[in-house]
C-alpha positions as a Markdown table, in Angstrom:
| # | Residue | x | y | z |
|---|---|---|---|---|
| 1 | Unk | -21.0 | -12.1 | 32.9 |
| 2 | Unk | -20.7 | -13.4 | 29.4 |
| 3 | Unk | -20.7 | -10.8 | 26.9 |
| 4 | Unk | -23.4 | -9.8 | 24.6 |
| 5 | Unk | -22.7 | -11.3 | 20.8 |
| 6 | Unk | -21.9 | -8.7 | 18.1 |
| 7 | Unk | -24.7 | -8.0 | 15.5 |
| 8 | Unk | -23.8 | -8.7 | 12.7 |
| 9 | Unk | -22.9 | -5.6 | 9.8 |
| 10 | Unk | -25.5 | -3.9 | 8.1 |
| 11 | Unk | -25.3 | -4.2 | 4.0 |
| 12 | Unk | -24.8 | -0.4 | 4.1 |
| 13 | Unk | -21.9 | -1.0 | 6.9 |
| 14 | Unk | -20.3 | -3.2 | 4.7 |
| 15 | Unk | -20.7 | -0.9 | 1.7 |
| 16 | Unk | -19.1 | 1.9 | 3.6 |
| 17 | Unk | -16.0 | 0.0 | 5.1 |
| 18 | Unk | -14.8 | -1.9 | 1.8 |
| 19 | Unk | -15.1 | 1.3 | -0.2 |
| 20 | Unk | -13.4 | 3.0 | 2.3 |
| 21 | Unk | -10.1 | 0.6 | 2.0 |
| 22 | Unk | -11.0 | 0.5 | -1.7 |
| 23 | Unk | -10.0 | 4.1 | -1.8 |
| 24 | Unk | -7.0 | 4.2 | 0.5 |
| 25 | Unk | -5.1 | 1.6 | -1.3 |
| 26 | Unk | -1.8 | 1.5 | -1.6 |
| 27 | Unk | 0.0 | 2.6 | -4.7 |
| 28 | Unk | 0.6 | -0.4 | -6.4 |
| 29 | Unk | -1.9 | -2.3 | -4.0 |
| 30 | Unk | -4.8 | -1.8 | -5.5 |
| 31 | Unk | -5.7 | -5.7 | -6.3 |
| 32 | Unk | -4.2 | -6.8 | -3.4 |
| 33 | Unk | -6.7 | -4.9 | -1.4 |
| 34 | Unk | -9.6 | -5.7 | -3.6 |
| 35 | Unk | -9.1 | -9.6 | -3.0 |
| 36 | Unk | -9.0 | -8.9 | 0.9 |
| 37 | Unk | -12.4 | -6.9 | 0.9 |
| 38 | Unk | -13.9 | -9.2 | -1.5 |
| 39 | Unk | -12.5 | -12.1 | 1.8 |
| 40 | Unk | -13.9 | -10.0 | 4.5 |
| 41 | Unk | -17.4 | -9.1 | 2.6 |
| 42 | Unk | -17.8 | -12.8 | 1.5 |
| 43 | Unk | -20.8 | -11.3 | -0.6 |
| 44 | Unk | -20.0 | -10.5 | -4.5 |
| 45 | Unk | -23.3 | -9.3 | -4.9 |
| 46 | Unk | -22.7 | -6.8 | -2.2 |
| 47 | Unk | -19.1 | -6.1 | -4.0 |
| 48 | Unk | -20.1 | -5.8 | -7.1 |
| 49 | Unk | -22.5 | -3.0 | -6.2 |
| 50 | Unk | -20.2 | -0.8 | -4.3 |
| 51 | Unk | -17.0 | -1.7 | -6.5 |
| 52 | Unk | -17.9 | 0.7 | -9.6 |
| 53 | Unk | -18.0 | 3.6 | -7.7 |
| 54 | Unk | -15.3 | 3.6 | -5.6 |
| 55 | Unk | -12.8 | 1.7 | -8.5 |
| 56 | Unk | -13.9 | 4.9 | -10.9 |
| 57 | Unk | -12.9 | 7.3 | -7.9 |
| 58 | Unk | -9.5 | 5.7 | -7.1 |
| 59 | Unk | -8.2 | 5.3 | -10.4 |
| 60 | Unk | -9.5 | 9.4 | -10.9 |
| 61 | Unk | -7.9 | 10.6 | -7.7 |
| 62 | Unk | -4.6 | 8.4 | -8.6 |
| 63 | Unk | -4.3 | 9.6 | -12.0 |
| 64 | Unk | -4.3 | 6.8 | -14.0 |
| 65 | Unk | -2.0 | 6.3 | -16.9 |
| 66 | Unk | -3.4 | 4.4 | -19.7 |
| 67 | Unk | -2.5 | 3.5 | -23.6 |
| 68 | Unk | -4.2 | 5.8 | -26.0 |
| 69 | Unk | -4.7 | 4.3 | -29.5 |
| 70 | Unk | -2.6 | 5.6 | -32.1 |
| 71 | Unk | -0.3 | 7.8 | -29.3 |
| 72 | Unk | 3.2 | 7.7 | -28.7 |
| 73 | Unk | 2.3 | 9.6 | -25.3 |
| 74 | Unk | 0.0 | 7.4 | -22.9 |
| 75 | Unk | -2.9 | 9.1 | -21.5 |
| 76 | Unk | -4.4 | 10.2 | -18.2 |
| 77 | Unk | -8.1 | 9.4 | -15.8 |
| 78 | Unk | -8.9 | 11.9 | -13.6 |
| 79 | Unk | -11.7 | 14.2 | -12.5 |
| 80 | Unk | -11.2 | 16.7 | -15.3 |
| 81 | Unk | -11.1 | 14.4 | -18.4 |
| 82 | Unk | -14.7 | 12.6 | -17.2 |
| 83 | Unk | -17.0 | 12.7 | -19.7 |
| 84 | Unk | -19.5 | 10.2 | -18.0 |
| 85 | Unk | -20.5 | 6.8 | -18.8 |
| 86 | Unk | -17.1 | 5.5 | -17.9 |
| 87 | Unk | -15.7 | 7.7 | -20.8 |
| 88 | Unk | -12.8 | 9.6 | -20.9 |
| 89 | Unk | -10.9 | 12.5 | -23.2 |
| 90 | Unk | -7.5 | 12.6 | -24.2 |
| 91 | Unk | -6.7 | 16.2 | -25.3 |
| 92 | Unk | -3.5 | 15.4 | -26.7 |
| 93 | Unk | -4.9 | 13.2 | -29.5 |
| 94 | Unk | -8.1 | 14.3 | -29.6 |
| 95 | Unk | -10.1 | 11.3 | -28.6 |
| 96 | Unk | -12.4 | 10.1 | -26.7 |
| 97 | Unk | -12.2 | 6.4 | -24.9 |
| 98 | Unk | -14.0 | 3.9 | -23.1 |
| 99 | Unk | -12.4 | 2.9 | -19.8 |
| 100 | Unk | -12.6 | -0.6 | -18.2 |
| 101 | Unk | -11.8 | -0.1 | -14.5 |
| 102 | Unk | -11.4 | -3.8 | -13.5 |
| 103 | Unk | -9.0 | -4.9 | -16.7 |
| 104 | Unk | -7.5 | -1.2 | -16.5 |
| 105 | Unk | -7.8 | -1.1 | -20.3 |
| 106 | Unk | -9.0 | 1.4 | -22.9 |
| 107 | Unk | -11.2 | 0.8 | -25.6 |
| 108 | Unk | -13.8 | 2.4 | -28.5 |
| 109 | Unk | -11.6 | 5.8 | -29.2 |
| 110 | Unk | -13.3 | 8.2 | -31.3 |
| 111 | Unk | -12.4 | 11.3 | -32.5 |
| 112 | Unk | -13.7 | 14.4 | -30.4 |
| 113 | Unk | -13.1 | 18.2 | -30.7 |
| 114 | Unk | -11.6 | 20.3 | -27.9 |
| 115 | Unk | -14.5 | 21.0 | -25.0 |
| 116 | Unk | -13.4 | 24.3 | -25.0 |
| 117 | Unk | -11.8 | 26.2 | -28.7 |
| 118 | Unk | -10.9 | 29.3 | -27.1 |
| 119 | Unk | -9.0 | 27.7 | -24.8 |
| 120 | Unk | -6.8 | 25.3 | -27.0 |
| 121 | Unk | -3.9 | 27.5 | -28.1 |
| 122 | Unk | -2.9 | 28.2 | -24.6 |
| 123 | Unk | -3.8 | 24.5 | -23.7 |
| 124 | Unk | -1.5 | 23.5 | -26.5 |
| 125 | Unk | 1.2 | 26.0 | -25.6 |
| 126 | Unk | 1.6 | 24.7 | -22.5 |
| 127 | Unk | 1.4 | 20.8 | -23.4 |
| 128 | Unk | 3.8 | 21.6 | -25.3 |
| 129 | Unk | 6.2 | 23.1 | -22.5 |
| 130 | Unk | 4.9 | 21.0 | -19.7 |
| 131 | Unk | 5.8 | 17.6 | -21.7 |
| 132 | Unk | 9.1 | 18.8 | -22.1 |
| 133 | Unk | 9.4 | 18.9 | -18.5 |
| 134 | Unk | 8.1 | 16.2 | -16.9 |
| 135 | Unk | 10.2 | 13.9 | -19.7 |
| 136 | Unk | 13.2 | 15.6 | -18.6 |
| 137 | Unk | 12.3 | 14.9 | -14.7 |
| 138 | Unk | 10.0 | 12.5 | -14.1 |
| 139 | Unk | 11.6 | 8.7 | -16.4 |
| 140 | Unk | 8.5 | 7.2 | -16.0 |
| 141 | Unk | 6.2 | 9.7 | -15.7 |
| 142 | Unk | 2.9 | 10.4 | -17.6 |
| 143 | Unk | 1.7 | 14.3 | -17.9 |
| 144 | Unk | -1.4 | 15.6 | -20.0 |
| 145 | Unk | -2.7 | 18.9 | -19.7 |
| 146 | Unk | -6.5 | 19.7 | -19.8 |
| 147 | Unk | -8.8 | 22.8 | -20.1 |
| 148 | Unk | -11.7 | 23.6 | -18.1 |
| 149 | Unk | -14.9 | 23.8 | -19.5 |
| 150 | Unk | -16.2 | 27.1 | -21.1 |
| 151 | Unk | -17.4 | 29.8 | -18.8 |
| 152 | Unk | -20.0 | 32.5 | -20.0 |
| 153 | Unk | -17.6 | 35.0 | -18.8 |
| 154 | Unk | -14.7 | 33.5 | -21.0 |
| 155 | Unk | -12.6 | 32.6 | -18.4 |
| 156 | Unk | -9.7 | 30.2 | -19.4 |
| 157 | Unk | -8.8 | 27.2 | -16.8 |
| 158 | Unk | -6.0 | 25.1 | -18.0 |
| 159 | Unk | -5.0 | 21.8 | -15.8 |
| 160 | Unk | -1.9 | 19.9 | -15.7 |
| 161 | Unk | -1.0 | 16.9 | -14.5 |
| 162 | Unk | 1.5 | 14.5 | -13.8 |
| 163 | Unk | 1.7 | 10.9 | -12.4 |
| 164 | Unk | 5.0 | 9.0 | -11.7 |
| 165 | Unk | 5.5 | 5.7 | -9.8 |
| 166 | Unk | 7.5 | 2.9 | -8.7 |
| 167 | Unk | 5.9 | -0.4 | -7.8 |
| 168 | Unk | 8.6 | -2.8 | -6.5 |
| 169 | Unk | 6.5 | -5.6 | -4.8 |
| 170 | Unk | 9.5 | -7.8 | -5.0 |
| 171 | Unk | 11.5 | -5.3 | -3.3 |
| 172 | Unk | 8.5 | -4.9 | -0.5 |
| 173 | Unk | 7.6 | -1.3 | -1.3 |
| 174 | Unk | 5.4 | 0.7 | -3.9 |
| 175 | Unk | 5.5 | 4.7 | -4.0 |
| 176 | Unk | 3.6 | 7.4 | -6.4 |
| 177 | Unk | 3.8 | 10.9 | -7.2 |
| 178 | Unk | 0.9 | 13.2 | -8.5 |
| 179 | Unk | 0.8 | 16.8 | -9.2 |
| 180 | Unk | -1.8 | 18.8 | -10.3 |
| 181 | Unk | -1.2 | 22.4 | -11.5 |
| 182 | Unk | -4.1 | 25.1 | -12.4 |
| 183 | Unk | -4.1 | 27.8 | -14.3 |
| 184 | Unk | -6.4 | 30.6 | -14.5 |
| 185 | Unk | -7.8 | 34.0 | -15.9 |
| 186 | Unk | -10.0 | 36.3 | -17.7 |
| 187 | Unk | -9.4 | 37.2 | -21.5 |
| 188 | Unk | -8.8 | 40.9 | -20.6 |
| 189 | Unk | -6.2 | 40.1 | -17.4 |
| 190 | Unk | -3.2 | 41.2 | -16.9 |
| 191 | Unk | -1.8 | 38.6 | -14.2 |
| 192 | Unk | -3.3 | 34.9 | -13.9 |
| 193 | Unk | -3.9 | 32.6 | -10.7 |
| 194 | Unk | -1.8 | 29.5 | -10.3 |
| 195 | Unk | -2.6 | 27.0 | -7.7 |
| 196 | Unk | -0.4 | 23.3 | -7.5 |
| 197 | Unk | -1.2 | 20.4 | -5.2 |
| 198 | Unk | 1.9 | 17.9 | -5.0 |
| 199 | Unk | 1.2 | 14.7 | -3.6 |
| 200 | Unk | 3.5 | 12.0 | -2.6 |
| 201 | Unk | 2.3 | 8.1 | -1.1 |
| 202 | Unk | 4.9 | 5.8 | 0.1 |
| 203 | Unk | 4.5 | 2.1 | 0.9 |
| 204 | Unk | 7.2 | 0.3 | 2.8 |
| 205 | Unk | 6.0 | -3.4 | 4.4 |
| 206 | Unk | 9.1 | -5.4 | 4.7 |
| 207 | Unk | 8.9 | -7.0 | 8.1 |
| 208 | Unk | 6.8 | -3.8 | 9.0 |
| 209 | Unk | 4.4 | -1.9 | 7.6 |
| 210 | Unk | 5.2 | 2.1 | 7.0 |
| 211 | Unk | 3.4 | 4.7 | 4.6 |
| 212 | Unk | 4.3 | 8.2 | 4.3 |
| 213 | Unk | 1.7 | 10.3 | 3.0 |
| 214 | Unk | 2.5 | 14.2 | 2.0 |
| 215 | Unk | 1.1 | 17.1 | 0.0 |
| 216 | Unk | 1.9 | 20.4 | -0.8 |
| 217 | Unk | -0.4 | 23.4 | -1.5 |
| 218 | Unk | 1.3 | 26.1 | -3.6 |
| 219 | Unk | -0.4 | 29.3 | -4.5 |
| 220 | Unk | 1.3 | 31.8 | -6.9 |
| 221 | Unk | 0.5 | 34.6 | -9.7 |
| 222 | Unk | 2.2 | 35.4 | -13.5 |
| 223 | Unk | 2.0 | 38.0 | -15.7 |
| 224 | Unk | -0.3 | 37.3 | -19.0 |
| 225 | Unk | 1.2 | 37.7 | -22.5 |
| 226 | Unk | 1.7 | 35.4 | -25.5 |
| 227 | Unk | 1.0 | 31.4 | -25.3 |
| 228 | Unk | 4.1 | 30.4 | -25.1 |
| 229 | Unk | 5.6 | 33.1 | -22.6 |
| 230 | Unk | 2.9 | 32.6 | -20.6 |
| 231 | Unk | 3.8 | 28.5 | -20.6 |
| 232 | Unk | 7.3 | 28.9 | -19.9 |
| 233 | Unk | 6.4 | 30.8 | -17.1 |
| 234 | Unk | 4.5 | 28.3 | -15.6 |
| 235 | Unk | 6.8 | 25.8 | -16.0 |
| 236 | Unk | 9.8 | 28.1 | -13.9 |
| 237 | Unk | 7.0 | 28.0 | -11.1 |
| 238 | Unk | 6.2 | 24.5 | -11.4 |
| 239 | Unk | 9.9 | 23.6 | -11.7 |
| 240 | Unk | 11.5 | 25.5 | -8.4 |
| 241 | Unk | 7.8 | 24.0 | -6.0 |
| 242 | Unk | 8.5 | 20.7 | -6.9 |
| 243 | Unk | 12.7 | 20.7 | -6.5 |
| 244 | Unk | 11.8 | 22.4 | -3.4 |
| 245 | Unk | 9.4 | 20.3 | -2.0 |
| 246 | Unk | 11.9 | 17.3 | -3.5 |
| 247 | Unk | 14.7 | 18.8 | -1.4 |
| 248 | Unk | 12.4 | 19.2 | 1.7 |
| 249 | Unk | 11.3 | 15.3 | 1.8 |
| 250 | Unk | 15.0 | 14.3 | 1.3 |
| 251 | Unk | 15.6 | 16.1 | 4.1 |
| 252 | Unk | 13.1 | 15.3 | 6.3 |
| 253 | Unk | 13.9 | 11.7 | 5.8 |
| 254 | Unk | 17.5 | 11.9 | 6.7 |
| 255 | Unk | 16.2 | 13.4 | 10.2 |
| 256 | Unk | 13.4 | 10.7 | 10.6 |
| 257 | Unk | 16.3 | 8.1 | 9.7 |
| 258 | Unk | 18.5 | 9.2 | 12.4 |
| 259 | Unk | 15.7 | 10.4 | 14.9 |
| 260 | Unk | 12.5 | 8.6 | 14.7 |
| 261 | Unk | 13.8 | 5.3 | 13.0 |
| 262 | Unk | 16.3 | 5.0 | 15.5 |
| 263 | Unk | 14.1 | 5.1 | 18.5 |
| 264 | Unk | 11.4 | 2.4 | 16.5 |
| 265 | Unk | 14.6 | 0.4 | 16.3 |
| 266 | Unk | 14.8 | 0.7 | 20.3 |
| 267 | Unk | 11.7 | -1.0 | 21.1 |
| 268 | Unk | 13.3 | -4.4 | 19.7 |
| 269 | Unk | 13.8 | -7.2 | 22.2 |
| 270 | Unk | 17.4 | -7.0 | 24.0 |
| 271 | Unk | 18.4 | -10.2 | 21.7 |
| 272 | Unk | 18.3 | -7.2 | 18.7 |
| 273 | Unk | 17.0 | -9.5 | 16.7 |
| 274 | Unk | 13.2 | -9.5 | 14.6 |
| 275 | Unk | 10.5 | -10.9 | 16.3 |
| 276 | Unk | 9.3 | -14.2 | 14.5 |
| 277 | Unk | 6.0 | -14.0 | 13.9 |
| 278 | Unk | 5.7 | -17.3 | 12.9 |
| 279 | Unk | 6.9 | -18.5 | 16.2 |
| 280 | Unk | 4.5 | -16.3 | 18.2 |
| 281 | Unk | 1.4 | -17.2 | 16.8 |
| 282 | Unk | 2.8 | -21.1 | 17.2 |
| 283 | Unk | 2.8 | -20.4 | 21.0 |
| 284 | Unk | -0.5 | -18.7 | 21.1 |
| 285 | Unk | -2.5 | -21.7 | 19.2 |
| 286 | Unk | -0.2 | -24.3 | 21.6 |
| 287 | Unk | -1.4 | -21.6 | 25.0 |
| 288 | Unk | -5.3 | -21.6 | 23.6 |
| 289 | Unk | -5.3 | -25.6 | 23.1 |
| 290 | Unk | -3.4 | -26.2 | 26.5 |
| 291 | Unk | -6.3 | -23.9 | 28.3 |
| 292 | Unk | -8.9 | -26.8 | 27.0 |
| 293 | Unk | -6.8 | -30.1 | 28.6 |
């Protein structure tokens, strides 16, 4: 019995599965991907419709370093610098900036004031201390720390964050780093509330394809006292989670190289030798045209 022909995908189907590989991209990949959804939707109109949100997400949940006008320090997008309208705020200069998500450019900077005044000394404070740090650990890596918006209760939110990557296409891999580090407490508080997200995307697709995705939760608490104490403080906690969770992937990769590795590299034909693609899907085209004489 001849099976029953697939209908073809809904608009909305479509929508769903190329924002869906839109958003779990690859470091590094992100174009790469684009130009294979835009292939499999064969509809730019469709594209085009879907692309702005789910471009304005990724680049957000990737933190996206950008050139800010009249810097020495580039900039970050995320979630907590959105001002809406595709515009962005760079606390460490002060400005605001229009952000092109297809050309990955900035543009239009204007001067803005701080979102939240009572909140900028200890934002500063700990720009100030958390830049030192990532320069001194992360060679290519691109921090900015933000405050949350004001609270009727005056509670004081402060954000850090820092992306780091290496995109070696040549070299058949891409990776990225991102942390994320909160700070939070009442004016009158003794202790604040510090919570850190680490995450860490590998891509490795030299005759293979291998990702390793991880991420670390970290959950703490700090006395309150001046600015600058109270930075420095923040930093010690932010410095010992990530060395730890540095050690802990190092480590884990030495066992998968000599465990898990090792058995993938059973499964190879008893020649020991790469299967050649090329070869295979010669025989399958010669098998399928052979079926027809």
């Amino acid at each position: 019995m001849a099976s029953e022909a697939e209908e073809p995908l809904s608009k909305e189907e479509k929508m769903r599965i190329a924002s869906d590989f839109i958003l779990h991209s690859p470091p590094g990949e992100h174009n790469e991907v684009f130009n294979d959804v835009r292939v499999l939707i064969n509809d730019d109109l469709i594209l085009k419709e879907i692309a702005i949100g789910p471009f304005f997400q990724y680049d957000k949940d990737q933190l996206t370093p950008v050139k800010v006008e009249g810097s020495n320090f580039k900039g970050l997008i995320t979630h907590y610098n959105d001002l809406g309208s595709a515009r962005f705020y760079d606390p460490r200069s002060q400005q605001s900036f229009k952000y092109d998500f297809l050309r990955k450019e900035t543009s239009d900077f204007r001067p803005m004031d701080p979102p939240n005044k009572p909140a900028e000394p200890w934002r500063r404070a700990l720009e100030e201390a958390y830049t030192l740090y990532a320069q001194d650990r992360y060679k290519n890596g691109t921090c900015s720390v933000f405050s949350g918006p004001a609270s009727e209760d005056g509670k004081i939110s402060l954000i850090a964050c820092t992306e780091d990557h290496q995109f070696q296409s040549s070299n058949y891999w891409n990776g990225r780093w991102r942390s994320i580090w909160t700070i939070s407490f009442l004016p009158d508080s003794t202790t604040a509330d510090v919570e850190g997200l680490i995450k860490v995307r590998i891509h490795y697709y030299e005759d293979g394809n291998i990702q390793l995705v991880s991420s670390k939760d970290v959950k703490e608490s700090i006395s309150i006292s001046t600015e600058q104490k109270t930075a420095n403080d923040l930093i010690t906690i932010v410095e010992e989670a990530e060395t730890e969770y540095q050690t802990a992937l190092s480590e884990n990769y030495q066992i998968m190289s000599n465990t898990t590795l090792k058995a993938l590299r059973r499964k190879l034909p008893v020649t020991r030798t790469k299967l050649d693609w090329g070869k295979i899907l010669t025989l399958k085209k010669l098998g399928t045209e052979l079926k027809h004489h």
